[in-house]
N, CA, C and O of each residue as an XYZ file, in Angstrom:
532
protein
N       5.587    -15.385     16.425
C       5.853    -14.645     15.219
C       4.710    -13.666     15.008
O       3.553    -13.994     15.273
N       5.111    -12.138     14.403
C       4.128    -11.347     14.660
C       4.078    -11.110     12.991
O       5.266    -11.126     12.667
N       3.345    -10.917     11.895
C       3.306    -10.174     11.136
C       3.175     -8.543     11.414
O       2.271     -8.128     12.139
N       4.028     -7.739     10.863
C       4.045     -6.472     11.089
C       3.706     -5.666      9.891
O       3.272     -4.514      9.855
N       4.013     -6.569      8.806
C       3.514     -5.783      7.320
C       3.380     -6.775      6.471
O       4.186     -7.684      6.668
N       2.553     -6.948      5.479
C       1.702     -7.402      4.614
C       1.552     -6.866      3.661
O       0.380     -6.572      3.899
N       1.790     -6.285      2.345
C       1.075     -5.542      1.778
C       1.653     -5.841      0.462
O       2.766     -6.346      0.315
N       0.489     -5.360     -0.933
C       0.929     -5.462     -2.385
C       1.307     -3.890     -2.801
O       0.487     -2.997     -2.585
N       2.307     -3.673     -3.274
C       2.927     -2.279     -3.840
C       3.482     -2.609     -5.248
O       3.632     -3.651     -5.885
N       3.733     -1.272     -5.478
C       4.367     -1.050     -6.982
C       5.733     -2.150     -6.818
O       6.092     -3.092     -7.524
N       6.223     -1.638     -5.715
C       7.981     -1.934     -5.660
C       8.359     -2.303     -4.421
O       7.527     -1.774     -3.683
N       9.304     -3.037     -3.614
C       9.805     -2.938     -2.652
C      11.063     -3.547     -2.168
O      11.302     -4.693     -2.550
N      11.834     -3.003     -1.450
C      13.753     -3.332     -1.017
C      13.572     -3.428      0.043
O      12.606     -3.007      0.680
N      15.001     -4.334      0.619
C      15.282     -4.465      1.822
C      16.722     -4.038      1.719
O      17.629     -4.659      1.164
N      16.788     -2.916      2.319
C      18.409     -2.329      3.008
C      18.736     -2.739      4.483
O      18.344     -2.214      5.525
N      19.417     -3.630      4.326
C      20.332     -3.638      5.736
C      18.802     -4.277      6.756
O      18.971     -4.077      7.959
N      17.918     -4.726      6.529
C      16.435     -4.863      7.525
C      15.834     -3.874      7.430
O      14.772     -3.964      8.044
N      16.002     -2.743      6.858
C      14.852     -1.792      6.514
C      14.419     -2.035      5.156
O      15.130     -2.270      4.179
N      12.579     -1.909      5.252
C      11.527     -2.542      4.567
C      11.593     -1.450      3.834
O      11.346     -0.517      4.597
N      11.836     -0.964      2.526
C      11.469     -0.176      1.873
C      10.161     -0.295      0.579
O      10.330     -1.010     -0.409
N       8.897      0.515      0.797
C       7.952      0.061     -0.072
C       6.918      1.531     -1.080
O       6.685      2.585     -0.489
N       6.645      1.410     -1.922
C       6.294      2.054     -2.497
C       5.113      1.807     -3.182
O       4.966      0.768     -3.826
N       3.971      2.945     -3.079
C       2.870      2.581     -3.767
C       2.011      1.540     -3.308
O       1.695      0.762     -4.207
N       1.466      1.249     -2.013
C       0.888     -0.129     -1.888
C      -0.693      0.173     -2.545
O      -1.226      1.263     -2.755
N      -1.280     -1.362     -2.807
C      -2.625     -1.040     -3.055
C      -3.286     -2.171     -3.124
O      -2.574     -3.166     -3.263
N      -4.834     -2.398     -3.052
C      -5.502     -3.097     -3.047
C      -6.529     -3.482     -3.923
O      -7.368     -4.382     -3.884
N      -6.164     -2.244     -5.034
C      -7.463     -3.022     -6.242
C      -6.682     -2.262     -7.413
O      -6.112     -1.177     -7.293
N      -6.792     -3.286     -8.927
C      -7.014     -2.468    -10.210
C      -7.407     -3.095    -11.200
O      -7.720     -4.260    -11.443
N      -7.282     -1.138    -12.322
C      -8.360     -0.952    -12.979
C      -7.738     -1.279    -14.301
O      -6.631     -0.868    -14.650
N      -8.537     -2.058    -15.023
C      -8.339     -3.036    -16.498
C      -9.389     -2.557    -17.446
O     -10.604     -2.689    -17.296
N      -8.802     -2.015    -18.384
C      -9.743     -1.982    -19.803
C     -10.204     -3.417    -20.145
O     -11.367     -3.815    -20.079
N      -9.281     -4.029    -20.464
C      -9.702     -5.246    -20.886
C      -9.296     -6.653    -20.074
O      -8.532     -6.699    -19.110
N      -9.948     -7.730    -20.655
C      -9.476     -8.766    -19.732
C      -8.855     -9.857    -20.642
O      -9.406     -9.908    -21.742
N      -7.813    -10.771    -20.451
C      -7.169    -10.486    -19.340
C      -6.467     -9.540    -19.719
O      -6.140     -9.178    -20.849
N      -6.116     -8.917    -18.135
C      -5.186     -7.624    -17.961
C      -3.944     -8.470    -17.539
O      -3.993     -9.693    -17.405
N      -2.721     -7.643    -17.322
C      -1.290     -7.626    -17.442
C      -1.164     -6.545    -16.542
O      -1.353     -5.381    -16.894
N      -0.788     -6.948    -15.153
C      -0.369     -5.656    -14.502
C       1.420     -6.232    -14.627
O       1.966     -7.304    -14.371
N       2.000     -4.660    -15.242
C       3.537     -5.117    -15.341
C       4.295     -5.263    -14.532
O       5.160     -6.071    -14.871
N       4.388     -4.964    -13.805
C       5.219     -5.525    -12.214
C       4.699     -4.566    -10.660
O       4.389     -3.383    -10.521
N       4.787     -5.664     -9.715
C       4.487     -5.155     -8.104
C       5.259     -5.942     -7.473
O       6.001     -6.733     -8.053
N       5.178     -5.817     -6.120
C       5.611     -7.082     -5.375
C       5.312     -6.967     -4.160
O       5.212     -5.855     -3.641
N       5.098     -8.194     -3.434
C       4.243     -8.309     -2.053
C       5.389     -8.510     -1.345
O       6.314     -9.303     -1.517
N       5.104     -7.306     -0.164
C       6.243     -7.551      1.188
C       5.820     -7.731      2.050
O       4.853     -7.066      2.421
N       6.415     -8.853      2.882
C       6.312     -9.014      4.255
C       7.199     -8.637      5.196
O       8.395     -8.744      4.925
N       6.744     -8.066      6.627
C       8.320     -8.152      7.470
C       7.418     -8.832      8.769
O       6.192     -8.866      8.877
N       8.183     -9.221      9.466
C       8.212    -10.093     10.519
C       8.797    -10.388     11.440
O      10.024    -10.478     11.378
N       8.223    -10.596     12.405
C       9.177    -10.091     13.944
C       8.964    -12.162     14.485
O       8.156    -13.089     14.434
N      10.253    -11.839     14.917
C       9.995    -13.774     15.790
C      10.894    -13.587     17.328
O      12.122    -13.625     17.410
N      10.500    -13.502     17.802
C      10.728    -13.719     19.614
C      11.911    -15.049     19.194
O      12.216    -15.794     18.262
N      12.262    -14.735     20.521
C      13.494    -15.551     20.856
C      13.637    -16.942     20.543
O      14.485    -17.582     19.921
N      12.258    -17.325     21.326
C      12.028    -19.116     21.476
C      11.443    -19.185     20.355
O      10.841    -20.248     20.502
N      11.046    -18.635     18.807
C      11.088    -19.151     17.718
C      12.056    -19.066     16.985
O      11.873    -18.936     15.775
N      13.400    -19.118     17.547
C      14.754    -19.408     15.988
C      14.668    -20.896     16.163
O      14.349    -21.774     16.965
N      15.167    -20.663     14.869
C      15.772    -22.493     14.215
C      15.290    -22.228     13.156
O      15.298    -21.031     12.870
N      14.545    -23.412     11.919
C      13.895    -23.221     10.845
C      12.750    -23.236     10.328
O      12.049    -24.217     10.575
N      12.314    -22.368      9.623
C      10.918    -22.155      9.375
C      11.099    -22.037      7.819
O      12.103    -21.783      7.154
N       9.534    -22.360      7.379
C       8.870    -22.810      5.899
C       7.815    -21.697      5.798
O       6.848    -21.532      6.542
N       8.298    -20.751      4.421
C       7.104    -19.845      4.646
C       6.234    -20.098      2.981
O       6.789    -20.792      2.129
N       5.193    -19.604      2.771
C       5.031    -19.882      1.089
C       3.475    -19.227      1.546
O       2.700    -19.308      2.500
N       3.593    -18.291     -0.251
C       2.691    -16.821     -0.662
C       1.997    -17.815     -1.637
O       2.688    -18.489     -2.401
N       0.731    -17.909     -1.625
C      -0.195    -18.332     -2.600
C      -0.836    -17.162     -3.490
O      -1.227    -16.161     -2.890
N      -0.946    -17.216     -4.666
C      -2.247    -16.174     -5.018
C      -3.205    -16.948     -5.685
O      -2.780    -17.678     -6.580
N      -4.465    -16.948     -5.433
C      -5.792    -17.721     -5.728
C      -6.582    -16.796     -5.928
O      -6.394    -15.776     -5.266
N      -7.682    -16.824     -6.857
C      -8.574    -16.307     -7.459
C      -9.933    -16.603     -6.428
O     -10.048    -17.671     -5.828
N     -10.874    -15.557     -6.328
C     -12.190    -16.147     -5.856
C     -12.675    -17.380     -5.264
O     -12.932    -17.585     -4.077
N     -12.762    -18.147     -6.217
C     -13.293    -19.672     -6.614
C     -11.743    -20.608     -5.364
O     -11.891    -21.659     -4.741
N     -10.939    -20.057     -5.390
C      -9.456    -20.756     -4.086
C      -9.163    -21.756     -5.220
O      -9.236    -22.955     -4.952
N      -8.812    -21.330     -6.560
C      -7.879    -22.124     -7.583
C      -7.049    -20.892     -7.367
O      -7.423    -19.817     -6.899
N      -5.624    -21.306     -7.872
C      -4.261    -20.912     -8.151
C      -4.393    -19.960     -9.383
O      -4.899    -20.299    -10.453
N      -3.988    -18.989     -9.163
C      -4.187    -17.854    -10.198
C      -2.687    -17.381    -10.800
O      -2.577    -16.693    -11.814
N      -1.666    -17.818    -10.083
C      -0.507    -17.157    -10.587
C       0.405    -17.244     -9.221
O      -0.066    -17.744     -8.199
N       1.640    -16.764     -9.272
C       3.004    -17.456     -8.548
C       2.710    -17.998     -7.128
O       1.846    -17.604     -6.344
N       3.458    -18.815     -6.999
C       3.845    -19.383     -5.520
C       4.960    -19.116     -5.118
O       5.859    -19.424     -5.900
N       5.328    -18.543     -3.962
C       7.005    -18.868     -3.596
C       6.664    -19.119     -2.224
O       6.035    -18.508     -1.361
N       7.374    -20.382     -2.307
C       8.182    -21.132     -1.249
C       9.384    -21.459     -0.776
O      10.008    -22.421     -1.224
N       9.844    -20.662      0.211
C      11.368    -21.063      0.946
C      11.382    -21.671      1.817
O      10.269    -21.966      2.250
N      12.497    -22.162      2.512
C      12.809    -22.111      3.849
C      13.773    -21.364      4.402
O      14.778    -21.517      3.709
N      13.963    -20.714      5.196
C      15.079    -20.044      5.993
C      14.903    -20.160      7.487
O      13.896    -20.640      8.007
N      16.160    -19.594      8.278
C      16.532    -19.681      9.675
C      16.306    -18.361     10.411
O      16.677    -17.359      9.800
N      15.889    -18.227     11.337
C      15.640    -17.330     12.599
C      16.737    -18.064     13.414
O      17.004    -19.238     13.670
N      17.292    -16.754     13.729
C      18.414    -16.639     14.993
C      18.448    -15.114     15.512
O      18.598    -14.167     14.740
N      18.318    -15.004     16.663
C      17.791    -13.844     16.987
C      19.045    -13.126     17.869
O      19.159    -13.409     19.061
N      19.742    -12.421     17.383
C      21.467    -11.706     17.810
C      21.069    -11.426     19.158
O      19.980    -11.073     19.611
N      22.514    -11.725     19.877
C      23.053    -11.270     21.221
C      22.007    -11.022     21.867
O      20.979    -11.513     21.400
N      21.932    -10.500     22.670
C      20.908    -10.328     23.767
C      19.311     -9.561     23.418
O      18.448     -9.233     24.231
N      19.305     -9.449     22.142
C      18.100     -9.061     21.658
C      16.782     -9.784     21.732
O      16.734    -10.793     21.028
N      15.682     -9.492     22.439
C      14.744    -10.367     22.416
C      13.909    -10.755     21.414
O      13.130    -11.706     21.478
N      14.089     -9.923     20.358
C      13.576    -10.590     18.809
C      14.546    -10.415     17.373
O      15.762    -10.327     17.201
N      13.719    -10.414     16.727
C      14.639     -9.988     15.145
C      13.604     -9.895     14.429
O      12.537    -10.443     14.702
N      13.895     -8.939     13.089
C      12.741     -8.970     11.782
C      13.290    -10.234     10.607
O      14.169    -11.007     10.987
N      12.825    -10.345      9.467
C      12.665    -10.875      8.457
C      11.801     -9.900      7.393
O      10.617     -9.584      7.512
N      12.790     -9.486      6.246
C      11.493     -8.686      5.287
C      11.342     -9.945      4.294
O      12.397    -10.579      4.308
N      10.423    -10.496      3.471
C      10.332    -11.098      2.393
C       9.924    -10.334      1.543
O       9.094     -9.480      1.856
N      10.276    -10.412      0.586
C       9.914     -9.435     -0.938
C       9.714    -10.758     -2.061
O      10.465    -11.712     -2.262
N       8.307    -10.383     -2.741
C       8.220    -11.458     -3.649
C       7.734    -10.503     -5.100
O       6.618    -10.141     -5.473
N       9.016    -10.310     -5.654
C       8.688     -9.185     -7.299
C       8.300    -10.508     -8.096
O       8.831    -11.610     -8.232
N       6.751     -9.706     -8.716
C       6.023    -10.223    -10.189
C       6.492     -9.771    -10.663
O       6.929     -8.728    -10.177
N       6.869    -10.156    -12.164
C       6.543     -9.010    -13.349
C       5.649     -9.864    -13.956
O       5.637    -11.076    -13.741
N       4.623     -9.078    -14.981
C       3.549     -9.755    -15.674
C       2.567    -10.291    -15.080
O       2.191    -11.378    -15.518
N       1.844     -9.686    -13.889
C       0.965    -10.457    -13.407
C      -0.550    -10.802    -14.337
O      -1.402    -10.024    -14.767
N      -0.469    -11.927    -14.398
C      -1.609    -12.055    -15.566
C      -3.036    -12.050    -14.274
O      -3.057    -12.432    -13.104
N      -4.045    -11.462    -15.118
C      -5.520    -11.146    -14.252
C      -6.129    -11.730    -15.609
O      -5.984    -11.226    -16.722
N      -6.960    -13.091    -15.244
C      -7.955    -13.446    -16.351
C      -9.088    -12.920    -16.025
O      -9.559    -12.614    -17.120
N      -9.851    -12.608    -15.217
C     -11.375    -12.152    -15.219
C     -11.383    -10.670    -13.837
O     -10.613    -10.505    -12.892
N     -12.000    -10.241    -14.068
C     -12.751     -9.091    -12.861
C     -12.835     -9.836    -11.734
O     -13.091    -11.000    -12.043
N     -12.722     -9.668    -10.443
C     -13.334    -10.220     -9.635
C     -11.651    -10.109     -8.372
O     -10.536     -9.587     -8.350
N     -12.518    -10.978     -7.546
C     -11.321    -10.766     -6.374
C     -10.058    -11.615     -6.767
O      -9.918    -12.145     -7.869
N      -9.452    -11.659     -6.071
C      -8.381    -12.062     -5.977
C      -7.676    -12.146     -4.449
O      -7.912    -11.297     -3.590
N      -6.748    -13.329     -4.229
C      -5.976    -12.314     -2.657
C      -4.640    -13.490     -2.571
O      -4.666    -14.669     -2.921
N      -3.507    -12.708     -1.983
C      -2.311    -13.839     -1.659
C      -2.380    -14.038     -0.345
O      -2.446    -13.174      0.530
N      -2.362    -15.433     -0.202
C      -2.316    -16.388      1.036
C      -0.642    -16.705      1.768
O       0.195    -17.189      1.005
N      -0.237    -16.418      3.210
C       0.575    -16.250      3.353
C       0.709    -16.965      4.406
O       0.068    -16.575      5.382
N       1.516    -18.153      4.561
C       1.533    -19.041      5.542
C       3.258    -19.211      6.176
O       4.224    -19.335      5.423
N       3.345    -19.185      7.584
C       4.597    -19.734      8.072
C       4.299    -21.475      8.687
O       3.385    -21.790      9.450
N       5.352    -22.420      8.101
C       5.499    -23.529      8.904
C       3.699    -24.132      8.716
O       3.101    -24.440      9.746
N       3.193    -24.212      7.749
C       1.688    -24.708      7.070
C       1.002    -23.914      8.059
O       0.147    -24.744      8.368
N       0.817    -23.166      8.597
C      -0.264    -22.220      9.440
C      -0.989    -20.979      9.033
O      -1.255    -20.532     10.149
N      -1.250    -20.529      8.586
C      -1.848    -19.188      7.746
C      -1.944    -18.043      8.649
O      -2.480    -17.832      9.738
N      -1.096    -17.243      7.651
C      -1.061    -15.466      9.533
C      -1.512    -14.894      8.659
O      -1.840    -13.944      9.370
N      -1.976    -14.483      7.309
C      -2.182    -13.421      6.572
C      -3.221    -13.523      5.663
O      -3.361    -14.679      5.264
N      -3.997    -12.726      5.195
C      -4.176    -13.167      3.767
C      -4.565    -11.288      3.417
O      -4.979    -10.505      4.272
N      -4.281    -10.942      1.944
C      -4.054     -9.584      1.504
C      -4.746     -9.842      0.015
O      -4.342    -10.555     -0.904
N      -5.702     -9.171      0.088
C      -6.902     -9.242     -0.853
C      -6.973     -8.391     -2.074
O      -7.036     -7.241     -1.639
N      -6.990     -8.366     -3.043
C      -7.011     -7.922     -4.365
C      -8.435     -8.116     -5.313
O      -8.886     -9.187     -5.719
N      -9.085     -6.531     -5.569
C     -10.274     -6.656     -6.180
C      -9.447     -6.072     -7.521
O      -8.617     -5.163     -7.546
N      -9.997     -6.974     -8.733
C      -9.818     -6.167     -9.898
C     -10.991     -6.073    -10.705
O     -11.639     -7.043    -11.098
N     -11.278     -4.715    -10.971
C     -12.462     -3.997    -11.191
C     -11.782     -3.619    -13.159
O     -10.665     -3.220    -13.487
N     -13.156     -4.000    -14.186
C     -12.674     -3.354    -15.196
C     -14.196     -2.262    -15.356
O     -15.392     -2.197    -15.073
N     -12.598     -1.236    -16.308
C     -13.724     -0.336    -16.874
C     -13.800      0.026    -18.138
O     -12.963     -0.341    -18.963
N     -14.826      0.796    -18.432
C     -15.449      1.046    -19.857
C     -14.108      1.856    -20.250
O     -13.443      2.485    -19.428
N     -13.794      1.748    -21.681
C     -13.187      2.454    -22.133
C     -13.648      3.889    -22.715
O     -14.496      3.893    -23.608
N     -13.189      4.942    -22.302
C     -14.257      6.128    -23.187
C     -13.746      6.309    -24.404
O     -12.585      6.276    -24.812
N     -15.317      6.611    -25.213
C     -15.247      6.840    -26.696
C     -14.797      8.140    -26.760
O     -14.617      8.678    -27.853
């Protein structure tokens, strides 16, 4: 299994296996704390070779600094079967927040594991700033 994309954006769809994503990013900026970012969502797509179909367990952590739980988990399971004579197939996962609550400044990152093994991890600094007078 290859991760091919990873990333936190404003928004993102899957048409037909095409990954559609918008806006990705890796840090933000909060007047105050806690902040409320109103909605993003983390996509994955993923390629699995032949001799990995059957079923697989995937699950997105997000943890704060300190590796306590900061906000959603999703955990599925689904099937890889890889069509006709094709030697692989994708998988997009899309996981939409809305309301992501941010209690303090500092890092952040979602942990991304297939079948308890860890292929990813996608890091989030949130930086606050002064408000101008």
């Amino acid at each position: 299994m290859e991760v091919e994309a990873f990333l936190l954006c404003d928004c993102a769809t899957d048409q037909q296996g095409k990954l559609n994503m918008l806006g990705a990013f890796d840090r933000l900026y909060a007047r105050k704390m806690p902040a409320i970012h109103p909605a993003c969502a983390v996509a994955v797509r993923l390629r699995f070779s032949k001799h990995e179909e059957g079923e697989h367990t995937m699950k997105i952590n997000f943890i704060d600094a300190d590796g306590n739980p900061a906000g959603p988990v999703l955990e599925r399971d689904f099937s890889v079967k890889v069509p006709g004579n094709d030697d692989s197939c994708i998988r997009n996962i899309i996981l939409n927040i809305q309301g992501l609550r941010l209690n303090t400044p500092g890092e952040y990152r979602f942990d991304f594991a297939i079948d308890g093994q860890q292929q990813a991890c996608l890091p989030l600094k949130v930086i606050e700033v002064q408000q101008e007078s």
